[in-house]
C-alpha positions as CSV (number, residue, x, y, z in Angstrom):
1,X,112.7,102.5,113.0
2,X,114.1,99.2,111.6
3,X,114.4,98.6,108.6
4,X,113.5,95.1,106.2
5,X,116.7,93.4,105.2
6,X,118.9,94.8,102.3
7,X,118.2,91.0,101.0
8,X,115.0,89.2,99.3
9,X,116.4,85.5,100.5
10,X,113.5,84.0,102.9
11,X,113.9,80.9,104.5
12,X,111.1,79.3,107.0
13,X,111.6,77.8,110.5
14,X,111.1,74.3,109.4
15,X,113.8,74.9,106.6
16,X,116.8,72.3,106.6
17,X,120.0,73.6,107.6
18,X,122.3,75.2,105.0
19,X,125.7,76.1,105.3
20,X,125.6,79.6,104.7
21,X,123.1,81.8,107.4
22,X,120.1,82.8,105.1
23,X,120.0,86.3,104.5
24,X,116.6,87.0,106.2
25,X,115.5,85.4,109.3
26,X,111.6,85.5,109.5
27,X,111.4,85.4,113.4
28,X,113.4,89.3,112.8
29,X,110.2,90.1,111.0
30,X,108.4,89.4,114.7
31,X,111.0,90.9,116.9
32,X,110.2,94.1,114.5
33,X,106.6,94.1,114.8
34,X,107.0,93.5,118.7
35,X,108.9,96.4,119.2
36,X,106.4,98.6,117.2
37,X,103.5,97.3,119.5
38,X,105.8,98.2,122.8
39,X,106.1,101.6,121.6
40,X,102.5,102.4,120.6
41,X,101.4,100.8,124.0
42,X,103.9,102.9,125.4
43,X,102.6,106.4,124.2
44,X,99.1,104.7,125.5
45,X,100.1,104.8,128.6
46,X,101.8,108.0,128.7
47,X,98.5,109.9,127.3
48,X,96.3,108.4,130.2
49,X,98.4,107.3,133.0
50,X,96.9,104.7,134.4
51,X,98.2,103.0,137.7
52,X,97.2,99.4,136.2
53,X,98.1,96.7,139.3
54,X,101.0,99.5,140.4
55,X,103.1,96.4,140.2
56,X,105.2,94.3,137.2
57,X,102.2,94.8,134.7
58,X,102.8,98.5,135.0
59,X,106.4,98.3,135.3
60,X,106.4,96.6,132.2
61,X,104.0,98.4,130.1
62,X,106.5,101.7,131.4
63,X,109.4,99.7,130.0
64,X,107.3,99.2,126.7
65,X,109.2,102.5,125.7
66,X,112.2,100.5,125.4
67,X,110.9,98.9,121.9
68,X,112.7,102.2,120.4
69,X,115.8,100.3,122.2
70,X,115.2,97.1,120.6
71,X,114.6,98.8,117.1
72,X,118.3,99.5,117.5
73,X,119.3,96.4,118.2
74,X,117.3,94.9,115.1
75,X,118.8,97.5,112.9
76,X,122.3,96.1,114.0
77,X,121.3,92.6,113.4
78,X,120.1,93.6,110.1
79,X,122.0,95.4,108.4
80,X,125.5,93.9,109.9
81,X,124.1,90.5,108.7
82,X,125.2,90.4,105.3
83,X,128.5,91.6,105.9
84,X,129.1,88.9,107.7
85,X,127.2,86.4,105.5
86,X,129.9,88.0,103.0
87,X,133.1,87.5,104.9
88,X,133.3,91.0,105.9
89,X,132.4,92.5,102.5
90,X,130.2,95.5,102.9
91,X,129.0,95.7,99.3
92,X,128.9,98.7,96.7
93,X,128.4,101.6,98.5
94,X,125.9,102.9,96.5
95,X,123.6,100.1,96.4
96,X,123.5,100.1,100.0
97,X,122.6,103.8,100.0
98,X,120.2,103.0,97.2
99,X,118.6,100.9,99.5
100,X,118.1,102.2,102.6
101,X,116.9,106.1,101.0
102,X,114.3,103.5,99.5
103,X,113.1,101.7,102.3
104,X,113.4,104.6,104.9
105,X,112.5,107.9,103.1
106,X,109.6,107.9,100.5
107,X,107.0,106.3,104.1
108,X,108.7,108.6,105.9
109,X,108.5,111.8,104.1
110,X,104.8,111.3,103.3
111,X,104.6,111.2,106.8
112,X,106.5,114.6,107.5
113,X,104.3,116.4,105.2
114,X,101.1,115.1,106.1
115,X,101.7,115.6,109.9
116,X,103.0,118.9,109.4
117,X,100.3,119.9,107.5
118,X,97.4,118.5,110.1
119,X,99.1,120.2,113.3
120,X,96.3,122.7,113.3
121,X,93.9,119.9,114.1
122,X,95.6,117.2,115.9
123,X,97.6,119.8,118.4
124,X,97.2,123.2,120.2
125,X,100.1,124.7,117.8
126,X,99.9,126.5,114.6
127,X,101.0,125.1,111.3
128,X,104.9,124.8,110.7
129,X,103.9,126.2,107.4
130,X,103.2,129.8,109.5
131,X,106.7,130.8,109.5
132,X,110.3,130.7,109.1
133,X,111.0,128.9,111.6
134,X,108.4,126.3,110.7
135,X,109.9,125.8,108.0
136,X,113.2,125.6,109.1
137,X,111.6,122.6,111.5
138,X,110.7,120.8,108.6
139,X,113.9,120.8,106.7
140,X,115.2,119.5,109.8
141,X,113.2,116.3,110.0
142,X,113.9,115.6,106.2
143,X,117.7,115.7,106.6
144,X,117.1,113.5,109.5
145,X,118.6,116.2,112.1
146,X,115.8,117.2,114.2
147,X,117.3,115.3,117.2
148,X,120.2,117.0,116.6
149,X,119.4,120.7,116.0
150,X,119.4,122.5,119.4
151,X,116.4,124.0,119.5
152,X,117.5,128.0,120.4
153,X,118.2,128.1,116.4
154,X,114.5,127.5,116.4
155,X,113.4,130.0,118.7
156,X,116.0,132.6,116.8
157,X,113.9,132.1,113.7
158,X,110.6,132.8,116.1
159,X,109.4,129.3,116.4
160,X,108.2,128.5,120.1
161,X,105.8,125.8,119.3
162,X,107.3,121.9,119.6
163,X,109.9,121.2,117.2
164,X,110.4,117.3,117.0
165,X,107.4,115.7,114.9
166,X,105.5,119.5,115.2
167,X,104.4,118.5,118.3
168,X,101.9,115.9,116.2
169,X,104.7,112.8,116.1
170,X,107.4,112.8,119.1
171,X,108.7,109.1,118.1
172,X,110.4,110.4,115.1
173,X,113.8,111.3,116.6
174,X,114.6,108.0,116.9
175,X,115.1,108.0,112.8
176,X,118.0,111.2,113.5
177,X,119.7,107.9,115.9
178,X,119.0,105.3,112.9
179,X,119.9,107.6,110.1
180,X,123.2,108.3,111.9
181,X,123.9,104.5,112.3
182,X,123.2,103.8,108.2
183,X,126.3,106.7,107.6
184,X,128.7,105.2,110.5
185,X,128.1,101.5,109.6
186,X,130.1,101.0,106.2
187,X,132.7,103.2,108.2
188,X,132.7,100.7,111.1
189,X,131.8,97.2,109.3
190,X,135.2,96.2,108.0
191,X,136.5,96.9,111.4
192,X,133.5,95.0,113.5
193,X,134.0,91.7,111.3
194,X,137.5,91.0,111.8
195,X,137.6,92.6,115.4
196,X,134.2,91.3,117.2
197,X,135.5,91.4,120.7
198,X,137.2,94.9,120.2
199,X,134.2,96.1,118.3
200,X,131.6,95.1,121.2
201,X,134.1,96.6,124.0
202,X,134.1,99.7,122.2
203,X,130.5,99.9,121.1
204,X,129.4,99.5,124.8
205,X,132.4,101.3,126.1
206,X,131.9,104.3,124.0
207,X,127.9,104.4,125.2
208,X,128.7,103.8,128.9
209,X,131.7,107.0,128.5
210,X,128.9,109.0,126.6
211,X,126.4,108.8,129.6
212,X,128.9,109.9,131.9
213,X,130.3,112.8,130.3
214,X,126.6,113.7,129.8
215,X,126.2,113.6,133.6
216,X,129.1,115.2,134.6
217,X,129.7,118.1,131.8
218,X,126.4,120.2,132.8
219,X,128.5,122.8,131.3
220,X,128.4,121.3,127.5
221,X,125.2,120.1,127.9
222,X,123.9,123.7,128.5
223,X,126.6,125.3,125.4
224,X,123.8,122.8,123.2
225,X,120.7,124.2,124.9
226,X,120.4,121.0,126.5
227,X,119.5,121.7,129.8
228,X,120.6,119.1,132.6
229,X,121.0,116.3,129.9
230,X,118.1,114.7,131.6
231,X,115.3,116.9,131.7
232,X,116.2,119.7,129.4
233,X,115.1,120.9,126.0
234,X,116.4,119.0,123.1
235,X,118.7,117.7,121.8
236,X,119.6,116.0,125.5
237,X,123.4,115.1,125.8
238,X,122.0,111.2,126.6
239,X,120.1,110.7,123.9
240,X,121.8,111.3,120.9
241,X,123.8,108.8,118.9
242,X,127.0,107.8,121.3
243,X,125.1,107.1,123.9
244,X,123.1,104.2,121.9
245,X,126.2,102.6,120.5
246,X,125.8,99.6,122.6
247,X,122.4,99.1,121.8
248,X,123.8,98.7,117.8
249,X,126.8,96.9,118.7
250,X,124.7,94.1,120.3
251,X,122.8,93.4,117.4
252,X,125.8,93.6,115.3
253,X,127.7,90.9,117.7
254,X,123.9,89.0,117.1
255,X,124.5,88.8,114.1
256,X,128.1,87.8,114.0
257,X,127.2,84.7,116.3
258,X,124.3,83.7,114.1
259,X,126.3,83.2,111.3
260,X,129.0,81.6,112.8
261,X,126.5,79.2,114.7
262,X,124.6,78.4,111.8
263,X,127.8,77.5,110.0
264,X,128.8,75.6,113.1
265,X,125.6,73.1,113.6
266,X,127.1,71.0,116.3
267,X,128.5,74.0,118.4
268,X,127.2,74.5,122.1
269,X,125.4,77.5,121.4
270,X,123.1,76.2,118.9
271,X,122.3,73.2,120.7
272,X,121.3,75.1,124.0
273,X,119.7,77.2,121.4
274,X,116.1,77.0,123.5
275,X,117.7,76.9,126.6
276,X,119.1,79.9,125.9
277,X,115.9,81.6,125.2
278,X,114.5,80.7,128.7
279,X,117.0,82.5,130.5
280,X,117.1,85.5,128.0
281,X,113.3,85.5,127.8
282,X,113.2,85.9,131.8
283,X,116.7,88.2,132.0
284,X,114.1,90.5,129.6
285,X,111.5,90.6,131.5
286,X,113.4,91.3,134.7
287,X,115.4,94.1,133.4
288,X,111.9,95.7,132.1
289,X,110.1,95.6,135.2
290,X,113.9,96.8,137.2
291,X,113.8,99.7,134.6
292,X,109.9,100.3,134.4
293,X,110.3,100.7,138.3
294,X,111.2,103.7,138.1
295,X,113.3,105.0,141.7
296,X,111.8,107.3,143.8
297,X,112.9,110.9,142.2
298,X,114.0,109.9,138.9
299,X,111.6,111.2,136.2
300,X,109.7,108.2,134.3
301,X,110.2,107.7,130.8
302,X,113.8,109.2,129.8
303,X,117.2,107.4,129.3
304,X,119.3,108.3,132.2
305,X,119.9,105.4,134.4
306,X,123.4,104.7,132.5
307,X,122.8,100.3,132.4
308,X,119.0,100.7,133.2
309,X,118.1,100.9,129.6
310,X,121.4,98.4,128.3
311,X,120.4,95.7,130.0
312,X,117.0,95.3,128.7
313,X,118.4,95.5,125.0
314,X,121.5,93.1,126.0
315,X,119.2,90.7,127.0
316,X,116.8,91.2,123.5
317,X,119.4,90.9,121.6
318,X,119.8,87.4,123.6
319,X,116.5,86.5,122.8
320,X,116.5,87.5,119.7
321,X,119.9,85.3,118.4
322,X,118.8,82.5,120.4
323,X,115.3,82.4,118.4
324,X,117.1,82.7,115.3
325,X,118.8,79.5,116.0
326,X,116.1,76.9,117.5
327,X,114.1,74.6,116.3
328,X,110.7,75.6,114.5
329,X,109.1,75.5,117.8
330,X,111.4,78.1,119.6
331,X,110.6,80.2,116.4
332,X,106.9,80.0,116.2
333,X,106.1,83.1,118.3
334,X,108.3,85.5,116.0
335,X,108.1,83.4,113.0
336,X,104.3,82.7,112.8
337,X,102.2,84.6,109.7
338,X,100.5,87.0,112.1
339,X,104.0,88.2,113.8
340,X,105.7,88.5,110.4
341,X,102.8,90.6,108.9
342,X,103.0,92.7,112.0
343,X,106.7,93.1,111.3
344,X,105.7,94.2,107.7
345,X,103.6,97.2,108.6
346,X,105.4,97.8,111.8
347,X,107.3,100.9,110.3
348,X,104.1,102.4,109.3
349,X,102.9,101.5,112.8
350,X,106.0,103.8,113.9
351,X,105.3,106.6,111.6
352,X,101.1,106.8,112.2
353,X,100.0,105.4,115.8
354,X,101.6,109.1,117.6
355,X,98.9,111.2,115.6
356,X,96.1,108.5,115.8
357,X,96.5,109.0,119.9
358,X,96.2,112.7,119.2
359,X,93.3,112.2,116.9
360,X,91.3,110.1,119.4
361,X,92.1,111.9,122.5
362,X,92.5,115.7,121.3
363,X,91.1,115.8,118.5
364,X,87.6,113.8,118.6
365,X,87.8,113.6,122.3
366,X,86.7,110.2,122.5
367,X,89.6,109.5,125.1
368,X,89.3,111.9,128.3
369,X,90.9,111.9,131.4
370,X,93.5,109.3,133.5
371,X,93.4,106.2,134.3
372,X,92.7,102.0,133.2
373,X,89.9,102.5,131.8
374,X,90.8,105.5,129.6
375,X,94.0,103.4,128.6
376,X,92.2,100.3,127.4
377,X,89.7,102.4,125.4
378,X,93.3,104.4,123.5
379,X,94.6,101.2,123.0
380,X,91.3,99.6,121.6
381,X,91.6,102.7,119.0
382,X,94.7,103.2,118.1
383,X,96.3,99.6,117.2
384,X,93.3,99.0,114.6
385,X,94.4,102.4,112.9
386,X,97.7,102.0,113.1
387,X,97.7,98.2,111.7
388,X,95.1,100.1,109.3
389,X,98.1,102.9,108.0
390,X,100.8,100.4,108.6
391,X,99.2,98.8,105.6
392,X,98.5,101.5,103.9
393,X,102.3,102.5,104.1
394,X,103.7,99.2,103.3
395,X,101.4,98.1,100.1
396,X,101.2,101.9,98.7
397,X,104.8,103.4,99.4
398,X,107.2,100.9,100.5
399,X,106.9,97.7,98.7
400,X,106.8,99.6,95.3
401,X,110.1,101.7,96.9
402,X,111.5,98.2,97.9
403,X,110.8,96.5,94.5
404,X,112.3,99.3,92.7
405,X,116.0,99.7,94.9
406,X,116.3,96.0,94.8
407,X,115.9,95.6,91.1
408,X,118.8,98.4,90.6
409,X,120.9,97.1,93.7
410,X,120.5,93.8,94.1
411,X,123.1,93.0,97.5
412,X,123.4,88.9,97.1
């Protein structure tokens, strides 16, 4: 899940132009709340299965599961922003680690416990709490490894339930992918500022070598108790961290050409600036509904098409640079209140709508059965509560855990 930018500085659309790229781009604030809704539509769908107009709108609302995708590339935009608003200076180290534990963590740990604790009633398992290897589950997910750790280590310590969110919250193994990033970025930054062509070569390089070797080495991916790579237990070869280096390195190479466009007001780029989002906007859409339909044979809803799912983020992370640099009109869909308050609670969005689907479906059994109607009905519940906790999670836990990082590590 993304998270807010390391700096305070706001500026609007309608803002004159400055020399130096502002430090927060409010449109990022709607790219971030769209995402969140892709992904709780997403999980929607996959709870009910509708067929829809078994055409583009439910090739698209498939493809909603990329919004974990886009997360990345927000994250890259974020928090490789300031470096290069700073001529490649990453910062104290600390403060940036200050930062993050604040903005990521305290939302996300309350999460953790409460979710482990309501298992009972929101799943078929039995409580984490029940045994060692419970427990051993939920020191997992607050080190941020439970993507990582093969799951036989589980099963040793006699746990046979679901390991990753307790079976109550699947999306969190995306945070084991973001947490990785946060450590590997400082590492990385230095290098990506003063090499941006090398950096984006390797970034998409590396993911594109990852997926093949995850392909072709059945033999590693069963030593780590991952199956085929594709359709085996967890951790699978093709999901973890190398494979999503693109995904970060276009963001990253976002955010490099918004600052160097912004400095550069007369440059081609940002003068085709809405032109640009056109032909990104439909690239988008027709990468979603290529990847949403799915090939006959290939299992829906898994990350295994090697430039299936890099497409649809290289052409968001088009988008998303080219609405950063129009005109107040080009930003108005990102930048409006309503899209930037939805950016605001969208992490809380992330960390609550999985059990709210659970809650309605399994546990009050309000939402039976497949099909539209079924899917409409989850949706109608589910985004009101999850809006509901997003709020709850941003005014309760993370604005307090905000205020307090940025008053000891201020970054600008």
């Amino acid at each position: 899940m993304t998270p807010d930018p390391p700096s305070a500085t706001r500026v609007t659309p309608s803002a004159p132009p400055r020399a130096n790229a502002p430090g927060h781009v409010p449109a990022i604030d709607g790219f971030r709340g769209t995402a969140a809704l892709l992904v709780t539509i997403f999980h929607c769908w996959l709870y009910t299965d509708p067929p829809l107009d078994g055409g583009p709108i439910r090739a698209l609302t498939v493809a909603a599961g990329l919004g974990v995708d886009f997360f990345f590339v927000i994250s890259g935009f974020v928090l490789f922003l300031p470096v290069v608003r700073h001529g490649g200076s990453f910062g104290s180290l600390g403060g940036y680690a200050l930062r993050r534990v604040a903005r990521i963590v305290p939302a996300y740990y309350v999460a953790v416990f409460v979710q482990a604790a309501a298992t009972p009633v929101l799943t078929a398992f039995a409580s984490p709490f029940a045994s060692a290897g419970g427990f051993a589950a939920i020191l997992a997910h607050l080190l941020f490894l439970q993507h990582s750790v093969p799951r036989w280590l589980f099963r040793k310590l006699d746990l046979h339930s679901a390991v990753m969110g307790f079976g109550v919250n699947g999306a969190l193994w995306s945070l084991t992918i973001e947490a990785i990033f946060y450590v590997a970025l400082p590492i990385v930054a230095g290098f990506y500022f003063r090499n941006p062509r090398a950096g984006f070569v390797l970034g998409v390089g590396g993911a594109l070598a990852w997926r093949w070797l995850a392909f072709h080495l059945p033999s590693v991916a069963t030593a780590v108790d991952a199956g085929n790579a594709v359709v085996g237990n967890a951790p699978r070869l093709l999901e973890q961290f190398p494979g999503y280096l693109g995904h970060f390195a276009f963001g990253m190479s976002a955010a490099y050409l918004f600052v160097r466009t912004f400095r550069r007001l007369d440059s081609r780029l940002a003068r085709n600036a809405e032109a640009l989002q056109i032909v990104a906007l439909v690239l988008l859409l027709v990468a979603m509904i290529g990847y949403g339909s799915t090939p006959r044979g290939m299992p829906v809803g898994i990350y295994a098409r090697y430039l299936a799912d890099l497409l649809p983020p290289f052409a968001f992370a088009a988008l998303m640079l080219a609405t950063t640099l129009a005109g107040p009109r080009g930003q108005w869909a990102m930048a409006n209140r309503f899209a930037r308050w939805i950016g605001d609670v969208s992490y809380g969005v992330f960390l609550w709508h999985f059990p709210l689907i659970l809650f309605f479906s399994h546990t009050l059994g309000w939402v039976t059965g497949r099909g539209n109607g079924p899917f409409l009905l989850l949706v109608l519940l589910v985004l009101p509560g999850a809006f509901l906790f997003g709020w709850l999670s941003r005014r309760f836990i993370e604005e307090p855990a905000i205020a307090w990082a940025r008053a000891r590590a201020p970054r600008d």
